[in-house]
Backbone bond lengths (Angstrom), bond angles and torsions (degrees), N, CA, C in turn:
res aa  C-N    CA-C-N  psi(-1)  N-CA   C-N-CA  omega(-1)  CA-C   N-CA-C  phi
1 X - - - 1.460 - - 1.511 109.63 -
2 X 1.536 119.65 113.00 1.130 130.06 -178.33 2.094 101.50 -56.78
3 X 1.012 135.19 131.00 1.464 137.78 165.61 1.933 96.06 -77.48
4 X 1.562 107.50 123.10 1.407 119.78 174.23 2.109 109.94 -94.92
5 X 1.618 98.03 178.50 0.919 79.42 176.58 1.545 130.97 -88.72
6 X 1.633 95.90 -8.49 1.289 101.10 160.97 1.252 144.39 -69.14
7 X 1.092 117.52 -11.07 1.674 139.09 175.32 1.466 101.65 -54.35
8 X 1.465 119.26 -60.78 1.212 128.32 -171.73 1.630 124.43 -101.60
9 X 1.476 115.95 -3.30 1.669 110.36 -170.35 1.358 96.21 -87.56
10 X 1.405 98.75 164.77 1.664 125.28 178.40 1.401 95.33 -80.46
11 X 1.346 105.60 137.92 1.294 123.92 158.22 1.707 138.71 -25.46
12 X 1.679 79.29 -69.44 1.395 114.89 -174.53 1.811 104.73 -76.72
13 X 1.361 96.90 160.34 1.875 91.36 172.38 1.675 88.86 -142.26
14 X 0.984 126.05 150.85 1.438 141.76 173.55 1.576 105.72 -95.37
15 X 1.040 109.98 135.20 2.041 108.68 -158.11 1.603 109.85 -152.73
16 X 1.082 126.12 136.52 1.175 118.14 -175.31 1.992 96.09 -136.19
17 X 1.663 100.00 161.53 1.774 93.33 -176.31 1.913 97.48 -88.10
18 X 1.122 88.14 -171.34 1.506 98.56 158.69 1.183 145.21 -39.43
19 X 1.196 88.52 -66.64 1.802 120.15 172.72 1.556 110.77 -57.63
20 X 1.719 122.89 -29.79 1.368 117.29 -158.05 1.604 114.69 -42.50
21 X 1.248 128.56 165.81 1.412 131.47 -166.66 1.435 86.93 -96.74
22 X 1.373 120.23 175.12 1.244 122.10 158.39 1.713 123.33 -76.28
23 X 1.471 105.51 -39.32 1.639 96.69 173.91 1.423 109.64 -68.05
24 X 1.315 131.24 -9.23 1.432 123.11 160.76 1.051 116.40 -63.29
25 X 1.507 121.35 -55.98 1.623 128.37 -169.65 1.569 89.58 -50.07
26 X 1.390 129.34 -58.09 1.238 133.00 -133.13 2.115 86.50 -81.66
27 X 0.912 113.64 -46.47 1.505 100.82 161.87 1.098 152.09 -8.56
28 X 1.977 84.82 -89.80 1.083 107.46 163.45 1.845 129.28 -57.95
29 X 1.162 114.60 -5.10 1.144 106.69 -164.45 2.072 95.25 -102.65
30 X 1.552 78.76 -25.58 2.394 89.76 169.13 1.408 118.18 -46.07
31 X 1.661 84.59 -51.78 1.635 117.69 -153.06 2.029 95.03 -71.85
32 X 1.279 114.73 -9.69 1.492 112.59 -154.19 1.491 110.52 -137.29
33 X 1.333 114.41 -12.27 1.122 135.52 177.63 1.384 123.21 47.09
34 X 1.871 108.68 53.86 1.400 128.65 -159.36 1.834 91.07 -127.70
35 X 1.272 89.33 153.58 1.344 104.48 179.41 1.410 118.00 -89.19
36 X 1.298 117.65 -21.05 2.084 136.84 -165.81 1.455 84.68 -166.33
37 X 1.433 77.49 143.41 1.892 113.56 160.86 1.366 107.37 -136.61
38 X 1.711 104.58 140.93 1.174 127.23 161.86 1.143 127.35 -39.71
39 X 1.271 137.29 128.29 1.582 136.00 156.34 1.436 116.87 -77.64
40 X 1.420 125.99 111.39 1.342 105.35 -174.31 1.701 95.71 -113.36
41 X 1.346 98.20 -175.44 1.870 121.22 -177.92 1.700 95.47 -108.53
42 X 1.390 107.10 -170.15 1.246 118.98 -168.67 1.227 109.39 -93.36
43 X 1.260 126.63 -3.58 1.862 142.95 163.06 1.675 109.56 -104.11
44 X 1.468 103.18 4.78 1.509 93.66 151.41 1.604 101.53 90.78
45 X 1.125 113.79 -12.48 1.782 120.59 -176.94 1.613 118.20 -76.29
46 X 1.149 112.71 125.91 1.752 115.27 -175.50 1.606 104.01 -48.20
47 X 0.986 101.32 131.66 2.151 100.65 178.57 2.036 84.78 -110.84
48 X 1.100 122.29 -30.20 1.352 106.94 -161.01 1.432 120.53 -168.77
49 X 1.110 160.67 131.02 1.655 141.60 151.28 1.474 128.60 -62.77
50 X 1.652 108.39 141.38 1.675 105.42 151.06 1.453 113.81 -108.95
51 X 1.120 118.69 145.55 1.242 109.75 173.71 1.642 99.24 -125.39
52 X 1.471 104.04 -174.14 1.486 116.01 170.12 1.505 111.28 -64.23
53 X 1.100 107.54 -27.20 1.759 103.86 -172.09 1.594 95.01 -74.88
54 X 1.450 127.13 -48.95 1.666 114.79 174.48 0.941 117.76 -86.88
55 X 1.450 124.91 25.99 1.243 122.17 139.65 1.684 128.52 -88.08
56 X 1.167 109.40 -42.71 1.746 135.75 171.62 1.577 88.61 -40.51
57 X 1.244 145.38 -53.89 1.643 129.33 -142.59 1.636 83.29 -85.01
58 X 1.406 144.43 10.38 1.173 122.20 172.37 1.837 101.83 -87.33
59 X 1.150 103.96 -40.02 1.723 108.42 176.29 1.346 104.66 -71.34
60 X 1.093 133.22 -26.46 1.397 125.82 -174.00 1.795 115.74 -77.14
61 X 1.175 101.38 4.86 1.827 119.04 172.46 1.774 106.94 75.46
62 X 1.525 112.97 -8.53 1.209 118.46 173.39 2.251 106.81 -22.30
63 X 1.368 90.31 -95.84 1.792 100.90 160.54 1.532 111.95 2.85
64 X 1.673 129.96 -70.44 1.305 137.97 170.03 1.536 103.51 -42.82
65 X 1.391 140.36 -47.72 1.476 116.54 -140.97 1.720 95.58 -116.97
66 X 1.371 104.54 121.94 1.555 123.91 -172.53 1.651 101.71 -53.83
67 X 1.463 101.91 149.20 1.214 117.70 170.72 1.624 112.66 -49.00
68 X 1.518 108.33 165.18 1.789 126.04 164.51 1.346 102.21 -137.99
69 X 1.743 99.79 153.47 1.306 138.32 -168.07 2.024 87.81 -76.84
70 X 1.409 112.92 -20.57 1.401 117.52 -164.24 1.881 107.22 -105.86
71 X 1.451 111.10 -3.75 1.239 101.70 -167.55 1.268 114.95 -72.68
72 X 1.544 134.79 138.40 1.645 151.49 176.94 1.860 90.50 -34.20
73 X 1.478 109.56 -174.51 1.226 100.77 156.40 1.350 126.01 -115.08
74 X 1.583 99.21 11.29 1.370 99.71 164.99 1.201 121.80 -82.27
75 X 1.211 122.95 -36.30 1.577 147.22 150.75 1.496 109.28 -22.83
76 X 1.369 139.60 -40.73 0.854 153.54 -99.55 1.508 87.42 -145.04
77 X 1.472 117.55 -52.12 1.521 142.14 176.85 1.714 106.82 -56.05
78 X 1.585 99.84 -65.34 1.275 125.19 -174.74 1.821 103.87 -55.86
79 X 1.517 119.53 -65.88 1.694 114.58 150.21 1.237 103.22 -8.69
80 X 1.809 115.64 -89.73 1.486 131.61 -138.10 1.713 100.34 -47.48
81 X 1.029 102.94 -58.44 1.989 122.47 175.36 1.740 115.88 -55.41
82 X 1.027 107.99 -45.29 1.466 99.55 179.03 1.944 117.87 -73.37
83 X 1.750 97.81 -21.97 1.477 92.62 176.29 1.169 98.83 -99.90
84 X 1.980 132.41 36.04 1.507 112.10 163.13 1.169 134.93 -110.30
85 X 0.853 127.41 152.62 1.639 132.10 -166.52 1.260 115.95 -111.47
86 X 0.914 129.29 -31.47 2.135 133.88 156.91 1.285 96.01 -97.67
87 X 1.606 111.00 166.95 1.391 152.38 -125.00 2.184 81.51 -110.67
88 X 1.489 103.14 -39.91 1.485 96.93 -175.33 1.512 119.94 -62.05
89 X 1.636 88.68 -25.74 2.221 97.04 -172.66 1.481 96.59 -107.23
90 X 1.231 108.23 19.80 2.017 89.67 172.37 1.269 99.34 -129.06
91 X 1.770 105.67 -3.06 2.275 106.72 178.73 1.643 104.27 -73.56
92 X 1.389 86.14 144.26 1.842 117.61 -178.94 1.708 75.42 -84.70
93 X 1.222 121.36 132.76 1.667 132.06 152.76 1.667 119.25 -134.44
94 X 1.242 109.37 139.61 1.549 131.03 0.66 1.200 118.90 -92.28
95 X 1.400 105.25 162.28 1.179 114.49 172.39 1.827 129.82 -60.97
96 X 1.429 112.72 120.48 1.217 121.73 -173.30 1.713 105.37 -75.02
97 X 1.739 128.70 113.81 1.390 115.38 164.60 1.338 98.92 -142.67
98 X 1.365 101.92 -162.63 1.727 132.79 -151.59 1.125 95.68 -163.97
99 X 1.291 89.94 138.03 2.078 117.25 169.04 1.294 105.27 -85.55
100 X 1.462 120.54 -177.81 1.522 117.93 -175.54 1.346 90.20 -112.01
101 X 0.882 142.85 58.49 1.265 131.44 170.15 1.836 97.92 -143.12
102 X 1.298 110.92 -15.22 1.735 120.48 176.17 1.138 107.46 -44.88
103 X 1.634 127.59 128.73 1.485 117.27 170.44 1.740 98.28 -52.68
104 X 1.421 103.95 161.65 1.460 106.15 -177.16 2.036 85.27 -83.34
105 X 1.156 125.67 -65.30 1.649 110.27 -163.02 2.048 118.62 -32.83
106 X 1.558 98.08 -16.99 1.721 103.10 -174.10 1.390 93.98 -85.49
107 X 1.367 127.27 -26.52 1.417 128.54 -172.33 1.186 108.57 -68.90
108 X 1.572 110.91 -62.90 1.636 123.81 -176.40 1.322 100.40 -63.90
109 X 1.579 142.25 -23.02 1.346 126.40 173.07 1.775 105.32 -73.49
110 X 0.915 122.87 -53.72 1.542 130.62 158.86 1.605 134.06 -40.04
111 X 1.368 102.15 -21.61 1.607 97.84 156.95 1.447 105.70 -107.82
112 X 1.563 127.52 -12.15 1.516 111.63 145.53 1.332 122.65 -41.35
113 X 1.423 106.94 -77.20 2.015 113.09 -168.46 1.345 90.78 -55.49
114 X 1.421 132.63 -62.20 1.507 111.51 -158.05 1.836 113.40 -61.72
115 X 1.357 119.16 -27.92 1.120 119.11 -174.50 1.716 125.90 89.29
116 X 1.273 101.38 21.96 1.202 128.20 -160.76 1.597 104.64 -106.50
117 X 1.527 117.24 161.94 1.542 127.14 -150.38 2.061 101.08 -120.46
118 X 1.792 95.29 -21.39 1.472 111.19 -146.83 1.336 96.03 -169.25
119 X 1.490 99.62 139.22 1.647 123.77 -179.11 1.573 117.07 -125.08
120 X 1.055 127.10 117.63 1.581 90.95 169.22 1.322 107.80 -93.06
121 X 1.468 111.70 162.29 1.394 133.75 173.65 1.671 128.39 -92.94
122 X 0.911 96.69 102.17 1.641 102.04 -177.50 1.673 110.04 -100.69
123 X 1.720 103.41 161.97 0.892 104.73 169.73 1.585 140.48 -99.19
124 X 1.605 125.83 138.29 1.651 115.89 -135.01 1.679 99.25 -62.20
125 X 1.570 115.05 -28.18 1.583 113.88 -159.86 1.750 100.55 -74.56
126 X 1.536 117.62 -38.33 1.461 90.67 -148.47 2.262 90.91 -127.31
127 X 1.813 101.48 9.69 1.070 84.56 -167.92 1.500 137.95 121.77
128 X 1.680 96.04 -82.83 1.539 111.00 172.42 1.018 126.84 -44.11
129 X 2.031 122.22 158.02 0.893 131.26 -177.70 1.780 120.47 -79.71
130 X 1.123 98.35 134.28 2.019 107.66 -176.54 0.983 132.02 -140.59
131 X 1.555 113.56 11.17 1.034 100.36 149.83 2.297 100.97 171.48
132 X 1.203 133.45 -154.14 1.793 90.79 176.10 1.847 75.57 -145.96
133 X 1.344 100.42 175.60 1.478 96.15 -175.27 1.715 105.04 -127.35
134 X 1.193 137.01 90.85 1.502 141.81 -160.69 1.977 98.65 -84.99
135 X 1.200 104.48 153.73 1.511 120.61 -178.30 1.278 103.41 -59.26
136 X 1.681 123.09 -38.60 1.331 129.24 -163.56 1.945 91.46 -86.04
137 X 1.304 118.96 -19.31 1.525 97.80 148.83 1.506 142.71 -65.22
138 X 0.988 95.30 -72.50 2.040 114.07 146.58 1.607 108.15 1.32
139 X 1.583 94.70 -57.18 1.755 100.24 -154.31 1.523 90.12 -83.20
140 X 1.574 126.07 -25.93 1.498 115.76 171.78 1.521 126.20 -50.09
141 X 1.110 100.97 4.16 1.456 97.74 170.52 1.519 124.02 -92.38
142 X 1.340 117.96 -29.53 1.217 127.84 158.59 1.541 136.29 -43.99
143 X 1.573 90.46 -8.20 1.733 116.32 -166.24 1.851 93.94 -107.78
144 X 1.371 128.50 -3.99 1.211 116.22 171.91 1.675 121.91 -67.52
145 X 1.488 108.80 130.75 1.448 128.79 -171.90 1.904 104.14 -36.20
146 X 1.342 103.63 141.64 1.307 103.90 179.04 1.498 117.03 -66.77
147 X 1.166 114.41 -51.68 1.561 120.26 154.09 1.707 116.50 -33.97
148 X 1.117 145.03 -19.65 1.255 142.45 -138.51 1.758 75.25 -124.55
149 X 1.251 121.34 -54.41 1.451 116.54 -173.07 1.797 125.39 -73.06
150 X 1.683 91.26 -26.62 1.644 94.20 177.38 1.995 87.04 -89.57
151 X 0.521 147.33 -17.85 1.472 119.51 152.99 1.213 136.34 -59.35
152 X 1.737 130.09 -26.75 0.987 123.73 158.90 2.020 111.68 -94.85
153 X 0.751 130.66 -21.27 1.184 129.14 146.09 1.828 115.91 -24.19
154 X 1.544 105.99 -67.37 1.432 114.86 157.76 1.234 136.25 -52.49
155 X 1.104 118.51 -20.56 1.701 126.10 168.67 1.504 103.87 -77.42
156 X 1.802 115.72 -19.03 1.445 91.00 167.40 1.251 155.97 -55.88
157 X 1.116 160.20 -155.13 1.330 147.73 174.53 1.668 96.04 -93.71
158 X 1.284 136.60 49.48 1.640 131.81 -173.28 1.761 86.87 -124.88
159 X 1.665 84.88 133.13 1.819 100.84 159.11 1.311 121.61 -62.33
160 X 1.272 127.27 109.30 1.570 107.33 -171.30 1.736 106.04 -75.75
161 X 1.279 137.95 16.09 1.234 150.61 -174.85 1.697 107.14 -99.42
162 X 1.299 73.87 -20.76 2.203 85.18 -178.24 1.309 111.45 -120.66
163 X 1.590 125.84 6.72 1.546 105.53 -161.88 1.775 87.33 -159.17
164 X 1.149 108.92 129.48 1.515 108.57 169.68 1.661 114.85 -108.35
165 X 0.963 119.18 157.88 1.651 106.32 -170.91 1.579 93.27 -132.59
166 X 1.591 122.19 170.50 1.596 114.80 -179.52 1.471 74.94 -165.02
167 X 1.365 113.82 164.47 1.408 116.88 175.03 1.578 103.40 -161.37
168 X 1.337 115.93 120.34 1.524 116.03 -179.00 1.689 108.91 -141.00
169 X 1.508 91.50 109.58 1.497 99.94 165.59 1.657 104.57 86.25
170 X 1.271 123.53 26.40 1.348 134.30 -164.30 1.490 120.30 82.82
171 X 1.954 115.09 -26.95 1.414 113.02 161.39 1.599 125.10 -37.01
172 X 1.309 108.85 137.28 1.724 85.56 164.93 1.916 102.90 -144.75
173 X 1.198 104.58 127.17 1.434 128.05 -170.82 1.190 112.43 -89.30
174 X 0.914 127.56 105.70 1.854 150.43 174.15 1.675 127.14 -96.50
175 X 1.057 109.56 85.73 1.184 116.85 176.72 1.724 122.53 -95.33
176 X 1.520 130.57 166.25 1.161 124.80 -175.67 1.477 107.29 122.00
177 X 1.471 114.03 152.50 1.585 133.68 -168.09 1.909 93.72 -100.83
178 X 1.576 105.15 170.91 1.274 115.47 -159.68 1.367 104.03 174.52
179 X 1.189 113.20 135.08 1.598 122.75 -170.14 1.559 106.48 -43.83
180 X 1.895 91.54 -81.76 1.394 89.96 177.40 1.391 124.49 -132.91
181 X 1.233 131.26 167.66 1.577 145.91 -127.32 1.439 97.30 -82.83
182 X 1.197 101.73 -34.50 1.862 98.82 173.95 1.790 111.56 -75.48
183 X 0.743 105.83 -31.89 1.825 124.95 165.81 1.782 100.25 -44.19
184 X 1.341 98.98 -50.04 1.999 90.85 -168.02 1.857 98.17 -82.20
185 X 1.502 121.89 -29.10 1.152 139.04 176.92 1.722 95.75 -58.94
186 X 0.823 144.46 -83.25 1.944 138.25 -176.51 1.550 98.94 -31.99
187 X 1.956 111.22 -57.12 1.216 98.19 -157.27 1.996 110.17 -64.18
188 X 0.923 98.89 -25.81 1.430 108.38 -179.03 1.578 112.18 -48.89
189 X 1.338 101.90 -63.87 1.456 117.14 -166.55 1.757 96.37 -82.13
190 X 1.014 144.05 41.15 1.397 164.67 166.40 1.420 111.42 -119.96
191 X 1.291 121.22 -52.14 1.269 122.13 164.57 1.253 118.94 -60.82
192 X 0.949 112.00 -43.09 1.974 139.67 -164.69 2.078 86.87 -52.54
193 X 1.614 106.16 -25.84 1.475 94.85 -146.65 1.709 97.08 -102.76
194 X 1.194 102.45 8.40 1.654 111.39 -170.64 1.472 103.72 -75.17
195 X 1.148 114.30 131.76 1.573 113.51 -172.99 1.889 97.56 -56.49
196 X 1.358 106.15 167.01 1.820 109.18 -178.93 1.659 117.07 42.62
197 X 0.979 119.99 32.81 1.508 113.61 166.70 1.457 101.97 -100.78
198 X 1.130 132.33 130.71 1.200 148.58 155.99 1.531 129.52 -44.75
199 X 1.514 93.56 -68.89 1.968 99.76 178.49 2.005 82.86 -169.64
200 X 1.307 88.60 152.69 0.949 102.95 -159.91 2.464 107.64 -114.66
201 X 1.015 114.14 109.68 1.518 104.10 -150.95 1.717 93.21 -102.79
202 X 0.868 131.64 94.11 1.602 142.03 -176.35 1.363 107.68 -66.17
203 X 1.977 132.47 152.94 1.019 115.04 -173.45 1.635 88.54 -157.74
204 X 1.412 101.09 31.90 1.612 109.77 -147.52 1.725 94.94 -94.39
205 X 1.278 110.96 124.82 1.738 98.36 -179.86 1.408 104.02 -96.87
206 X 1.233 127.08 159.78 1.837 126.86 144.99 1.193 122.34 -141.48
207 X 1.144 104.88 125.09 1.269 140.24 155.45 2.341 104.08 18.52
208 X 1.318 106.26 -69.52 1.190 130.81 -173.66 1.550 110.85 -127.22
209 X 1.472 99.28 127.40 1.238 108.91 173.06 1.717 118.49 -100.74
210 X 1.331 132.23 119.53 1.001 138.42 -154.17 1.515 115.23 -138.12
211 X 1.699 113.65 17.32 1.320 118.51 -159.47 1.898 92.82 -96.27
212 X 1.459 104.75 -8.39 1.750 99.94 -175.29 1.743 89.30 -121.78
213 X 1.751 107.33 115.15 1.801 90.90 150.03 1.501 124.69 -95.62
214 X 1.070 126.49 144.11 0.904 108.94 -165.31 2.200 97.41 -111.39
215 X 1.391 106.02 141.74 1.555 102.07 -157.14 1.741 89.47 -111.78
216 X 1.296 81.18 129.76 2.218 97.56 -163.70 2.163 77.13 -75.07
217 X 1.372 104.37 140.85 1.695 129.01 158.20 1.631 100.78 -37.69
218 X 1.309 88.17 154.05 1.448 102.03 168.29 1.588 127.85 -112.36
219 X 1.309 121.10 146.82 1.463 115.36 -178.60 1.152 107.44 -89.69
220 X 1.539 107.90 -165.16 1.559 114.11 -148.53 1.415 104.78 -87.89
221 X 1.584 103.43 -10.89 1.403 111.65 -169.98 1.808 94.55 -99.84
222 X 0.955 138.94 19.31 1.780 128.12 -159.15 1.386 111.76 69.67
223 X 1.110 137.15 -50.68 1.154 131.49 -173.84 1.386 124.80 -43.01
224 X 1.586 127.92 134.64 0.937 118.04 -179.17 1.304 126.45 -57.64
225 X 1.575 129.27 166.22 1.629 131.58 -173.69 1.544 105.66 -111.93
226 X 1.555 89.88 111.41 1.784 91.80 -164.99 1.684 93.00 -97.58
């Protein structure tokens, strides 16, 4: 069973309009104990994020020191945000989200690359915001019952006559024989893919090892050197 993103997102999304002031943003985010809030439109759709980090370049005196004819354009970004005062000149755009239907592993790879803490979740037909998806959700998956995982573990393609499985604390222990060495290598990385497994500790022998070929020299003629 693939884990979605709905399984695990928060309900609620923390949202602010356009217009919001900054000591609101900065509030609301006290009052809620969120790191970024959504920018939404008047249909409720994310236009953008603030987070604490575009908020910080206002303390950082950025705001005080006048533009250059030489600044990067990130520089330029970092300026635009530190001299803003509504929620429209301090939003990161666009807005980065996920549907609830996203496997959660594309999600958690996606607040990797983006670098992000929090997603909100919209819905695919009309857009809107429904709900936000925090890291400390993500990681709730790691908290699924050990029983809940050696059951899908068991739906794998493994003989249970040849392979015993144990799983503690998200570990999961795999024992059992197998032709060949690349054979226990698939089954591994099969497990590896089960939502909430931790690390995976193999104990699986085979028979033949076949993960190195080794290619006999060649003679003067091409032919191989038997």
């Amino acid at each position: 069973m693939s884990v979605e993103v709905r399984d695990v997102m928060g309900r609620v999304a923390i949202a602010v309009t356009p217009e919001a002031p900054f000591i609101e943003i900065v509030e609301a985010m006290r009052r809620y104990a969120v790191g970024a809030v959504a920018v939404i439109d008047a249909e409720r759709r994310p236009m953008g994020i603030v987070s604490e980090d575009d908020l910080i370049l206002k303390e950082a005196d950025l705001a005080r020191h006048s533009t250059s004819m030489y600044e990067t354009r990130n520089q330029g970004e970092m300026h635009r945000k530190a001299t803003g005062v509504i929620a429209r000149e301090l939003m990161t755009t666009p807005a980065i989200t996920v549907t609830p239907g996203r496997p959660l592993r594309e999600a958690a790879r996606l607040m990797h690359d983006k670098r992000v803490k929090q997603l909100p979740v919209v819905d695919p037909a009309t857009g809107r915001i429904v709900g936000t998806l925090h890291c400390a959700d993500v990681l709730r998956v790691f908290l699924r019952p050990a029983e809940e995982l050696l059951t899908e573990i068991r739906d794998l393609p493994l003989d249970p006559e040849t392979f015993t499985v144990e799983v503690n604390k998200g570990v999961v222990t795999i024992a059992g024989r197998v032709k060949r060495a690349s054979e226990a290598l698939q089954i591994v990385e099969q497990i590896y893919r089960v939502e909430g497994v931790v690390d995976v500790v193999s104990q699986i022998t085979a028979d033949m090892d076949d993960r190195l070929q080794i290619i006999p020299p060649l003679r003067e003629d091409g032919a191989p050197r038997l």
